[in-house]
N, C-alpha and C positions, 0 to 999 in steps of 0.2 A: 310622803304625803300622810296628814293623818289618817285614823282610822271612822270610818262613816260616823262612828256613834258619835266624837268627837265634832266632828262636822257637824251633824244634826242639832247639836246644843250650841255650838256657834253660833249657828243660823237661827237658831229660836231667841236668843239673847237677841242680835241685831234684828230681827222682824219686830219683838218684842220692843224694841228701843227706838225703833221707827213708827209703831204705832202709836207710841206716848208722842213722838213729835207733832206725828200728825193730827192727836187730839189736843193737845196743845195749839196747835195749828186751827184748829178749827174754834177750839173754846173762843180764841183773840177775835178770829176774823168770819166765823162763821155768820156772822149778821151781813159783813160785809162783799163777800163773797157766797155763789153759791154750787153745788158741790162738794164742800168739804166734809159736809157730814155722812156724806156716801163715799168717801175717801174713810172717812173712819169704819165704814163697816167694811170695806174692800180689805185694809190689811188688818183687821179682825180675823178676817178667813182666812188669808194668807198665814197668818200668826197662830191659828187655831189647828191649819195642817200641818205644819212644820211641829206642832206640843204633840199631838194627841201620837207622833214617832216617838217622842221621847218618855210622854206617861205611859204608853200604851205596850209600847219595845214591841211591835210589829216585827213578826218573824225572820219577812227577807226583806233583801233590799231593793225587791220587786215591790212588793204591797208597800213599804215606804214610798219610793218614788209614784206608784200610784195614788197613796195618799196626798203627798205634795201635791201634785200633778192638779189632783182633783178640787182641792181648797184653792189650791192656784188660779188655776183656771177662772172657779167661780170670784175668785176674785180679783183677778186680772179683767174682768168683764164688768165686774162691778164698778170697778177704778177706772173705768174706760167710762161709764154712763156720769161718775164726779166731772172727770176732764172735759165731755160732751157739755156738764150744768155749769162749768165753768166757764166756759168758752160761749156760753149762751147757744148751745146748738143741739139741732132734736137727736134724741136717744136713738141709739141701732138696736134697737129690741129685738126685731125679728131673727137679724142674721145670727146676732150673738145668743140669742137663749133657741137656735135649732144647731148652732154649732155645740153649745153644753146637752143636748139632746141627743144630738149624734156619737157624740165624743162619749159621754155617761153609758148608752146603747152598748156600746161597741167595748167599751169597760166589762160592762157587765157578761157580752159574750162570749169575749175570750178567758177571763176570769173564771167565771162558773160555768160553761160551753163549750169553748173551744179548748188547743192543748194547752193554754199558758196564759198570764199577761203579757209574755212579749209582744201579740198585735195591740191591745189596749195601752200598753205606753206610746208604743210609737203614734196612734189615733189620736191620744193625750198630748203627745210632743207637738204635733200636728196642728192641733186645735188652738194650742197655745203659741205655734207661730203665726197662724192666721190672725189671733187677738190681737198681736205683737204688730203686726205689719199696720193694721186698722190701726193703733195709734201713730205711726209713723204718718197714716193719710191724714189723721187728722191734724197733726200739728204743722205736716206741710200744706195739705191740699185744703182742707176743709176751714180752718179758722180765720178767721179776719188779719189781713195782712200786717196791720197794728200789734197784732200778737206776736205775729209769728218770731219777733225778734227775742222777744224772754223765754219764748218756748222751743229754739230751736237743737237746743241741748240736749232737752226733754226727748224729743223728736228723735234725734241720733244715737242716743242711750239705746230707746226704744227699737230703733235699725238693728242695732248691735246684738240685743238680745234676741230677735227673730232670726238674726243670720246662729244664731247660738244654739237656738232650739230649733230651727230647722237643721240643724250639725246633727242634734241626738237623733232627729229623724232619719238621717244618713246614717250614723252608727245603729240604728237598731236594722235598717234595714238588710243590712252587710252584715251580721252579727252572724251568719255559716259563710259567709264568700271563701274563709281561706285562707284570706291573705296574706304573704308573707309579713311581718314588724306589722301588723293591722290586729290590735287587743283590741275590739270592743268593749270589755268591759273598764277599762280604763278611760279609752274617751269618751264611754259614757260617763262615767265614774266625772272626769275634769270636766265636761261639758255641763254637764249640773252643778260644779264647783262654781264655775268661773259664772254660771247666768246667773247663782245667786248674787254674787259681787258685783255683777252688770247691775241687778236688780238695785242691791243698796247706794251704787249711783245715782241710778234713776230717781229712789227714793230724794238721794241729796238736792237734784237738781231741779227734782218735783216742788221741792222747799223755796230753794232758792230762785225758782220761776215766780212762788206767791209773791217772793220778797219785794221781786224787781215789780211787778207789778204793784206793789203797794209803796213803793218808792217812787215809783210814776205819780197813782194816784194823792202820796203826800204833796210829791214837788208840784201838783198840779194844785193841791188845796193851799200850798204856800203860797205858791203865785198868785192864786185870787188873791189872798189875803193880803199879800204887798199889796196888789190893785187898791184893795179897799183902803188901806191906810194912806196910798199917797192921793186917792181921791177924798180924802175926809180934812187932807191938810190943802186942797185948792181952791174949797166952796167952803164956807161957811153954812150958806146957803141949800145945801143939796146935803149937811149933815144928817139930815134925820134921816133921809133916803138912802145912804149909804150905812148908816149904821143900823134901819131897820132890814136890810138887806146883806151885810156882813156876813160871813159865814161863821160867826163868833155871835158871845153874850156882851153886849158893851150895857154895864148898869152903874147905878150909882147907888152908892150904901151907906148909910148913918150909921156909927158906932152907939147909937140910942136909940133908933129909932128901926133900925133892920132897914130891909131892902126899900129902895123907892122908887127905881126905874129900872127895868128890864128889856130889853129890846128883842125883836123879834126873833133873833136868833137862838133865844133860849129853848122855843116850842120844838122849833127842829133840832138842835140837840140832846137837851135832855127831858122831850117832851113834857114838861109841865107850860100851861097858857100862861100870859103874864099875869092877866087875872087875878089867878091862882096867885102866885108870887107875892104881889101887889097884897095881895087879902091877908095872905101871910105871911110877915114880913120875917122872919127869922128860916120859914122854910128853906133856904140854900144854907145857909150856913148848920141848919141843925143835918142837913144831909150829905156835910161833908163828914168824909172817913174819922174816924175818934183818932187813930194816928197822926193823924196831921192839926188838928185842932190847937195844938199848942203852940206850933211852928206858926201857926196862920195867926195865932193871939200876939206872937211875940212881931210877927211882922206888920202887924195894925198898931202897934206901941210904937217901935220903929216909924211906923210912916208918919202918926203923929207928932212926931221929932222931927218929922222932915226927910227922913231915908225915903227912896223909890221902896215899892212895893212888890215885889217879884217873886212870886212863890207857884210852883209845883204841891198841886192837891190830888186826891181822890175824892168826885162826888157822884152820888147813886141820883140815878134820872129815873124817870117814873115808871120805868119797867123793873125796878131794882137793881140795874146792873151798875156795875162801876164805871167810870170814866174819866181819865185824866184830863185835867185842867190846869195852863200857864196864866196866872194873873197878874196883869200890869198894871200898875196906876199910870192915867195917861190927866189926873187931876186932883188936884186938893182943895176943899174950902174949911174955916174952920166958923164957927157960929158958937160962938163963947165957948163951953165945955163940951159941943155936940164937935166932930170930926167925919166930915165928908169925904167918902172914895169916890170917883169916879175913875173905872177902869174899862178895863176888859179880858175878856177871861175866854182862852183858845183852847179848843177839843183837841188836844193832843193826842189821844189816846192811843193813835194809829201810828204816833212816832216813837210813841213808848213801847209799844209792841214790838216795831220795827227794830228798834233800839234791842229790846229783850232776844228778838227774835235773828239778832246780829249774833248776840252773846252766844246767844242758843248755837247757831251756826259754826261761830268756831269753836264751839265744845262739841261741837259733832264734829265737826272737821276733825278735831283733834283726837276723836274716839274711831272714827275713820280711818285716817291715818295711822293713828299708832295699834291697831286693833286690824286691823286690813289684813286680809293674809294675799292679798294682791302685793307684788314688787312693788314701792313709788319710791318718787325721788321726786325732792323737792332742790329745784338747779336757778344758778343766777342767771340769765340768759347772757346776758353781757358779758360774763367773764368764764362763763361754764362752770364754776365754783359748785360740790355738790353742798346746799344748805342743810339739809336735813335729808334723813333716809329711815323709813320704818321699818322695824325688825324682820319683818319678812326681807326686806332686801338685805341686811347684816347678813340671815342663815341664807340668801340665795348666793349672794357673792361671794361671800367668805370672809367678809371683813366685820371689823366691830364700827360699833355709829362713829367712836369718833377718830378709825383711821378713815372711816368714808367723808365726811363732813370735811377733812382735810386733802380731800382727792376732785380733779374738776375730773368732770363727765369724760372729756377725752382718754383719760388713766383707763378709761373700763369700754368705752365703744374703740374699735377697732378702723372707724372711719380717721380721712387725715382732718388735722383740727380744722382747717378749713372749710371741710365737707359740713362737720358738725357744726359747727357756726352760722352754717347756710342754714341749716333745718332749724336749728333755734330762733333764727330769725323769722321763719314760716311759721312756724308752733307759736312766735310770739303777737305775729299778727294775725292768727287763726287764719293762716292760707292755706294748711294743711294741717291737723292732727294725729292722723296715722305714720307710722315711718316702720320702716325693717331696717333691723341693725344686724351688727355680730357683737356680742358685749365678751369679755375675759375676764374671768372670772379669777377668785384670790389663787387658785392651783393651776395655774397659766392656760386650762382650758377654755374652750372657745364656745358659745351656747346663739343658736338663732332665738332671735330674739323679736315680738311685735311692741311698739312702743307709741303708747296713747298719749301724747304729751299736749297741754293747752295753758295759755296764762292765767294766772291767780295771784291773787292780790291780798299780802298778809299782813299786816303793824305797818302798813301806808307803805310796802316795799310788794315790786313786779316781778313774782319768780312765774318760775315752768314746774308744773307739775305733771310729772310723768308716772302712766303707770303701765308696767313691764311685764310682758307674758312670754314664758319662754315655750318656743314652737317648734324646737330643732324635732321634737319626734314627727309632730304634723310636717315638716318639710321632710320629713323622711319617707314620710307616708305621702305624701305630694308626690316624690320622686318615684316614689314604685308604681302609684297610681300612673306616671307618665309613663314608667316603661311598659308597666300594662295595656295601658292605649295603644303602645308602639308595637307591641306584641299582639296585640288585639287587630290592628288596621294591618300587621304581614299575615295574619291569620283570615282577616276579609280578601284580602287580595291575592292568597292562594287558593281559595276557595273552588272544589270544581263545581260548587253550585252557583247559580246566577243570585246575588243580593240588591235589593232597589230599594232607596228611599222617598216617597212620592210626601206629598203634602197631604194635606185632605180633602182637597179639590182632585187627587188623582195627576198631579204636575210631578215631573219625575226630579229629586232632587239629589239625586247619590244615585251610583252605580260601582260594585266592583269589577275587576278584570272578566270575572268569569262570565259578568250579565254583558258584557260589551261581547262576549268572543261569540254567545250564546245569540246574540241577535245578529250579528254582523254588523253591530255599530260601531263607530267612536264614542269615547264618554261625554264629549263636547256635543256630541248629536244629541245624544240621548236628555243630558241634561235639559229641562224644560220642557220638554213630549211631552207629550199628557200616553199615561200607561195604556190606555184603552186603542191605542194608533198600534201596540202590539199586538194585539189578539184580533182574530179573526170574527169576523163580523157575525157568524152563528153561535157564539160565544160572548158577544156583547151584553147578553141578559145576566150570565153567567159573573162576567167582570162586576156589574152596576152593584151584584148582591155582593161581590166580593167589600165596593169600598163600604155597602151599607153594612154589611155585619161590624166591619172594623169598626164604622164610625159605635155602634150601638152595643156590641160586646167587648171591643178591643181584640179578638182571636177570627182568625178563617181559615179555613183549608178546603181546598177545594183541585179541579183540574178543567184545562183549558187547552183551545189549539192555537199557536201562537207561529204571528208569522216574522221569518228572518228578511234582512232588509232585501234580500233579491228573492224576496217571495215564495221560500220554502217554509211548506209547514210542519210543525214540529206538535205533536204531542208533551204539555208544559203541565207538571204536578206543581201548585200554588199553596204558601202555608206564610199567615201574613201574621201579624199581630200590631198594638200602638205604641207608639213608642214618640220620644220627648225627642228630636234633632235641633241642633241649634237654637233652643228655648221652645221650640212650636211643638204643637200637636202633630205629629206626621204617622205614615203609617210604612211599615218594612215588611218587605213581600221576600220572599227566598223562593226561587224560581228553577225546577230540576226537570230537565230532559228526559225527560219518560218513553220518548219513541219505541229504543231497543227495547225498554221494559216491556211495553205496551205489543210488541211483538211477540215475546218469549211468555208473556200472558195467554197472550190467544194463541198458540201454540199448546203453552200448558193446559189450557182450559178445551180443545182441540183434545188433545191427549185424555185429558179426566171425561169426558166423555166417552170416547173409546173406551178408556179401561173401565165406566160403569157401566157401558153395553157389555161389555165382555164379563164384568162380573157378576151381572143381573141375568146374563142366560148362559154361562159356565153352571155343569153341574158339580163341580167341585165346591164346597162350601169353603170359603175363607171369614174370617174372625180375625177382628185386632183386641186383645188385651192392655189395660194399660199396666206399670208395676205393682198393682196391688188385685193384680188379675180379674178386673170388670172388664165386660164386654163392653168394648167401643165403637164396634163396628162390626155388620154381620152381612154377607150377603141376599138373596130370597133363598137359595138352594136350602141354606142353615135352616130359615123358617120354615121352608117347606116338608124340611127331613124331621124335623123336630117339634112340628107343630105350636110353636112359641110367636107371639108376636114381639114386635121392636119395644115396645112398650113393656113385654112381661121380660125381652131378654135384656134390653143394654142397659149400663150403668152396674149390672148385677156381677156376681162371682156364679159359678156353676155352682155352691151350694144355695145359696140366695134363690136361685131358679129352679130347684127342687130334680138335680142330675142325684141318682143313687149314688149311697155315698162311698162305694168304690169306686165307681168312674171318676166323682169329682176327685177324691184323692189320686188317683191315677192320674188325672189331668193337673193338680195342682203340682206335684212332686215333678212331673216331666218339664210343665211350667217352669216351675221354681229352679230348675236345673238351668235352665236357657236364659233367667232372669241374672243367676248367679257366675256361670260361665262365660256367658257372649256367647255358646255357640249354637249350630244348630240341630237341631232333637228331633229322631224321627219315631214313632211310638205307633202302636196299634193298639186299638179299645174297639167293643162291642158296644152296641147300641139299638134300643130297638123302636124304629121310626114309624111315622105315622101311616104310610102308605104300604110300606114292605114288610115290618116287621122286626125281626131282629136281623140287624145287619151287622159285617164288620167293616171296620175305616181305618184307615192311614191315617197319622198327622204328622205332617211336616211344621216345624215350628221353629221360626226364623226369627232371630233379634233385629229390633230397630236402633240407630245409637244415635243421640244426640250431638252436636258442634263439640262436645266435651268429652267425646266416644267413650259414653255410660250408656245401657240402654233403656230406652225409654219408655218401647212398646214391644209387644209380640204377635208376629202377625202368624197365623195358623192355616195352614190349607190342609182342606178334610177331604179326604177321598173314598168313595165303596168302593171296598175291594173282595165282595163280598163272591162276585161272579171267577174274579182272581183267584180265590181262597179256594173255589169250589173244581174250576180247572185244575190247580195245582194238586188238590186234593186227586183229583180223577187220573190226573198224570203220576201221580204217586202209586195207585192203586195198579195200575198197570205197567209201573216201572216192576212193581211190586210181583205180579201176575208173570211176566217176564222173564224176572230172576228165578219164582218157581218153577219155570217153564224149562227154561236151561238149566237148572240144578234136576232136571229127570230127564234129560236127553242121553240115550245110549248112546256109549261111543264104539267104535268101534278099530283092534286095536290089535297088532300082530300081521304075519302074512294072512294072505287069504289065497287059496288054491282056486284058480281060473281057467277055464278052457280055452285054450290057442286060439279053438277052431271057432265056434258057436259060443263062446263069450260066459258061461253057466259055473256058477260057482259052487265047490264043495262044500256042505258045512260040516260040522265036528264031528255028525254021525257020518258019515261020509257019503250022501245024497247030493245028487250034483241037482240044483234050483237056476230058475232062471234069474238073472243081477238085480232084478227090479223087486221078485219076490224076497232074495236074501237081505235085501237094503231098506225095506220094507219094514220087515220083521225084528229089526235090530236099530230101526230110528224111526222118526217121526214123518222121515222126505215120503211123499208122493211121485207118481210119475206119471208124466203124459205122453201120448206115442207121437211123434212123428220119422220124416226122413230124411236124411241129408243128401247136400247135393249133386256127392259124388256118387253116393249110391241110388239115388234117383238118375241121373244116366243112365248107368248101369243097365239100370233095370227095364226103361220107359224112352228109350234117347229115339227107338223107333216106331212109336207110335205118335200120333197126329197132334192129335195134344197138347204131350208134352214140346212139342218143336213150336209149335202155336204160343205157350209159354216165354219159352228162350226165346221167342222172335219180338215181344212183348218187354220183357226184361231188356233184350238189346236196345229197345228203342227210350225205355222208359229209365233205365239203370235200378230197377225198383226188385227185390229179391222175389224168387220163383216161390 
């Protein structure tokens, strides 16, 4: 395909070459038609955006196509208000100049506002299919049914290009979908190719709708004018009446004496009165064109010799414009050397035009055709013979013109002849236009192919002209599209969520597997409920706002209680949005069973209660960190110990919050350990709190990790252990006390010399001591006296007492 820039100057030649038609077009017939002259300012614009790409060499192929876009537009609207004055019918002012308002708006806010023009072309593409479809109404629906036969080409061109430019609207909107063989930028790229060449169609047929219309309005002016002539040869009588009524000049002229009768028909032609004429008797002939003045002398020599008198003139009518004239002699008288015409002389002007504007036509045709970068083929219908073929189709097929020319159509479609015979005979009766082929191409390849094919009429012979777009990537792109859908609808129907399509009355139009198992319906039940027969009736208010938000945002979400067909109810999370089903506005609900959820909620939320009583009167202080060690969260114990409120602690770092800056580093390092490890850190720091004083604290410092088990937070629990610290301490001091105690305990070590009798031991001087005094004096033990039980007998077994005792003991088993 060529290169943009190449294309752009293409396209400025033919808009360029189209605009001289239609000011051509207009200079002929603009008196006689009206409209035309607002056709010449239409592809002015047109013509004007397509240059100012080319003088200007705009950067991308974004602001080009928006340039286009935008002259387009204004002139596609423009050309629509000609076709409206043409048609004789009122102008769409409103919708079309709030369509170039909106469209222009929306230019300007993705441009300079938003991230890009890619929303302002597609607004552009948009606007410009809207335009597009309005002539479609008008040439079918809107115009007098008299019309509608010369303009129904116009009409279908007009189809063609809205279905074109609503294409680019679909490729811009897809332009990240993904898709697999789905370029964007090429079918936008073709899609702007081929609407130009629709467009220069339309131009053709915009032309050749005036023509046929002005071929009506001649063969309508001829037929008067037979009328008038065979009524002029029945009466004698009713001559003057017919001939002051003619739609022609019937006068009579003196080669000496000038003009001598003019008939009425001269006022309405070339507005001068006869009058006038009459007064002045050379005034016609001095107001014929000087070109012909000699032709006209030689044929008044001629008639005088008796030849008929038949000439084609140029004469300026009293506005100064030109107008052709056929003059007949339908009489001669002679009066010695004076020579009498009596003729009549017919406003051709409109067949000379028509004539020119033939010629014109197939020199456009032919710049058309050989100039097209469209495939055509020009085919015999009758024999399939290809006639002619433009250089685009040589470099499409592979062939040169005149191995084509020597090839029928069957050589290159892939259909049996038969087949193809049958469609030529519909393309030649215009029963059908459009056809899909398969064409094979010169390297035996095989190419899908769309083929526009209709009759046309060249040097008085009936061919087919066809013109050929090859589509095998869109059919490629067609087939993925379908397995997408295919993949898309096992994708709906696995779904474990419920999906519904309702209308916008709230009628249920679509269901998948999961909204059927989800209710306990069938989808033949379902289909046609009206949605609101699901939800439960204290949820009806609930529902109404559901359909109104869709209807007025397009988006909802929301949640409801929704009842199953045997009457169970179900806690239903609802998230809807609008969406286009089978051409309609409808609206798609996705419908999820939130019961369990809704349980393990209130469970969870059960729970986080708890654990904020429990951490709101725990004296332990807990703190969550996030990785850049701001307080996220703090208990009251924190604030109460610390004196800081939520406001001066969280979001901060402990230097931010004004902790002395060895504690914060102390805390940050142990931090930064736990952030960097995963593990957890237990640390002691000093502190000196608002009620106590200087305390000391434990921190336990726990990582939190996220689904990707990094972690993400630090949760800290602070403990005084200041009371801990001070026991331990006291336990220390008396471990301590202890060990001094038994590192000065005598021992004592060797025999010791004891009395058999009385128990008294010797010591080294050889003093015999009582055991309590020696034991005494050589350790730390004291002694207390009592007596044992066998020497309590002994001693007391007979007195009162002790028997009183032992009878006590017997009873009680409790020691004496």
């Amino acid at each position: 395909m060529p290169d943009m820039n190449t294309i752009m100057i293409g396209f400025v030649l033919s808009i360029g070459l189209q605009l001289v038609v239609v000011i051509s077009l207009w200079r002929q017939h603009g008196n006689r038609y009206q409209g035309l002259n607002i056709w010449v300012l239409a592809y002015f614009f047109v013509f004007t955006g397509f240059l100012s790409i080319v003088l200007f060499d705009l950067p991308t192929l974004s602001g080009s196509i928006i340039t286009i876009d935008i002259f387009s537009l204004i002139g596609l609207i423009t050309l629509l208000f000609g076709l409206e004055r043409f048609f004789d019918k009122n102008l769409s002012w409103k919708i079309n100049l709030s369509i170039l308002f909106i469209a222009g708006a929306n230019i300007i806010h993705f441009t300079f506002l938003g991230p890009g023009p890619g929303g302002g072309l597609t607004t552009i593409a948009l606007a410009v299919g809207i335009v597009w479809i309005q002539y479609v109404w008008l040439i079918f629906k809107r115009i007098n049914p008299e019309f509608r036969n010369i303009g129904n080409q116009v009409g279908f061109m007009a189809l063609l290009l809205a279905l074109v430019t609503l294409f680019r609207v679909f490729v811009d909107f897809n332009t990240s979908s993904g898709l697999d063989g789905f370029d964007p930028s090429v079918l936008s790229t073709w899609s702007f190719f081929i609407s130009q060449l629709l467009f220069f169609g339309f131009t053709l047929f915009l032309i050749l709708m005036v023509c046929s219309r002005l071929s009506a309005d001649l063969e309508i002016d001829l037929q008067e004018r037979s009328r008038a002539e065979m009524a002029l040869g029945k009466s004698e009588g009713r001559y003057k009446r017919l001939v002051e009524g003619a739609p022609a000049v019937v006068y009579s002229f003196s080669d000496k004496r000038g003009g001598l009768y003019y008939s009425k028909g001269v006022e309405k032609i070339l507005g001068f009165p006869v009058s006038t004429l009459i007064e002045n008797p050379y005034l016609w002939a001095n107001s014929i064109h000087p070109d012909h003045k000699e032709e006209i002398n030689k044929a008044v020599l001629d008639f005088s010799k008796g030849k008929n008198f038949d000439v084609k003139y140029r004469i300026k009518d009293s506005q100064g414009k030109w107008r052709w004239f056929r003059d007949l002699s339908i009489g001669r008288s002679a009066h010695g050397a004076e020579t009498i015409i009596e003729g009549i002389a017919f406003d051709i002007t409109l067949t000379v035009q028509s004539e020119e504007l033939i010629k014109e036509k197939e020199m456009l045709y032919r710049a058309l055709f050989e100039k097209n970068h469209s495939v055509m083929l020009l085919i015999d219908p009758k024999t399939g013979q290809i006639v002619n073929a433009n250089p685009a189709a040589c470099s499409y097929y592979g062939y040169s013109n005149d191995e084509l020319v020597n090839m029928k159509i069957s050589d290159i479609n892939t259909l049996p002849q038969v087949e193809i015979h049958k469609e030529m005979e519909r393309a030649k009766s215009v029963k059908r236009n459009y056809f899909n082929f398969s064409h094979r191409l010169a390297d035996g390849s095989t190419r899908d192919v769309e083929v526009f094919s209709g009759p046309l009429e060249l040097g008085g012979k009936e061919l087919l002209c066809s013109i050929i777009h090859d589509v095998t990537q869109r059919k490629q792109a067609e087939d993925a599209v379908k397995e997408s859908e295919q993949q898309l609808n096992s994708v709906i129907n696995t779904m474990r969520d419920g999906l519904a399509v309702t209308n916008s009355n709230g009628i249920i139009q679509f269901v998948n597997a999961a909204f059927c198992a989800m209710y306990q319906y069938a989808a033949d039940e379902l289909i046609g409920m009206h949605a609101a027969e699901l939800v439960h009736s204290d949820y009806q208010d609930e529902f109404d706002r559901f359909l109104t938000s869709l209807g007025e945002t397009g988006q909802f979400s929301g949640e409801t209680v929704d009842i199953k067909k045997d009457g169970t109810l179900f806690n239903a999370e609802n998230v809807g949005s609008r969406i286009v089903y089978k051409g309609q506005d409808c609206f798609l609900a996705v419908v999820r069973d939130v019961t369990d959820r809704k349980k393990v909620e209130e469970a969870l939320q059960k729970s986080e209660r708890n654990m904020s009583t429990v951490l709101s009167n725990t004296l332990i202080g807990v703190v969550r960190l996030d990785t850049n060690l701001r307080h996220i969260f703090a208990n009251p114990a924190i604030y109460h110990a610390s004196g800081f409120t939520p406001e001066e602690y969280l979001g901060k770092t402990n230097e931010e919050i004004g902790l002395p800056e060895d504690l914060s580093s102390l805390l940050r390092e142990n931090h930064g350990n736990v952030l960097k490890t995963g593990e957890t850190k237990v640390f002691e720091f000093e502190f000196s709190t608002t009620d106590k004083g200087q305390r000391n604290f434990q921190a336990v410092a726990t990582p939190e990790f996220n689904e990707n088990k990094r972690v993400e937070s630090i949760v800290s629990f602070i403990r005084d252990i200041t009371e801990l610290k001070q026991a331990e301490a006291a336990k220390d001091a008396a471990i301590k006390r202890l060990e001094q105690a038994l590192s000065e305990v005598k021992t004592l070590r060797g025999l010791i010399p004891i009395c058999a009798s009385c128990k008294k031991i010797r010591d080294d001087k050889g003093y015999w001591n009582q055991i309590e005094t020696y034991i005494e004096q050589r350790s730390e033990a004291l002694f207390s006296h009592g007596i044992c039980q066998e020497c309590a007998e002994d001693l007391y077994k007979d007195t009162k007492w002790f028997q009183k005792q032992m009878k006590k003991k017997e009873d009680t088993d409790e020691p004496v």
